[in-house]
C-alpha positions, 0 to 999 in steps of 0.5 A: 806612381798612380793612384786612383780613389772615388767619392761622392759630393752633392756639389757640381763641377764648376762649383768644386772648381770655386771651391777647390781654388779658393781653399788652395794651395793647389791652383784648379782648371777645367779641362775636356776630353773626349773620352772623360768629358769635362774634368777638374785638372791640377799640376802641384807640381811639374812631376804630380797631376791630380785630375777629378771626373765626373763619370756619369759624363763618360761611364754609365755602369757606375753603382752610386748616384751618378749626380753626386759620384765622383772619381779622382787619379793622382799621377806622381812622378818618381823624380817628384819632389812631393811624396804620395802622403803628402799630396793625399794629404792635401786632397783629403783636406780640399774634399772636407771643404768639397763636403764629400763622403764615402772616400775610397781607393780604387783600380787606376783607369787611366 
């Protein structure tokens, strides 16, 4: 299963990053890429990924303020022992802690 959601947060990235591991439960990392540039990486599980970008690193038709726009994918494996409701679940509590607004799903772009 793959979902995808943005959202808007006037905090950087490395200080999402102190926030997201000191709220928990979920231990955070940051990774690159070449396409995404840096990004925000976290497996709950072995069968579950959860990845925050920042597009205006790689992407520049976004319609939002680019400094406080935020994109996140969610990767959950069928044989995961986690549900999509539990791990979305979880997510909307580390944004309340992120101050972020304006949740909304979008098409997955991976």
């Amino acid at each position: 299963m793959a979902l995808a959601y943005e959202f808007d947060c006037n905090i950087s990235m490395e200080d999402m990053l102190e926030v997201l591991n000191k709220k928990g439960p979920w231990k955070w990392a940051v990774h690159d890429s070449h396409w995404y540039g840096d990004y925000l990486n976290c497996r709950p599980d072995e069968d579950v990924r959860v990845r925050i970008h920042h597009p205006a690193e790689f992407f520049y038709g976004i319609t939002h303020d680019p400094k406080s726009h935020y994109t996140a994918l969610f990767t959950i494996e069928s044989k995961a022992a986690t549900t999509r409701d539990a791990v979305d679940h979880v997510f909307r509590e580390l944004l309340v802690h992120l101050q972020a607004w304006n949740l909304r799903e979008i098409a997955y772009y991976d």
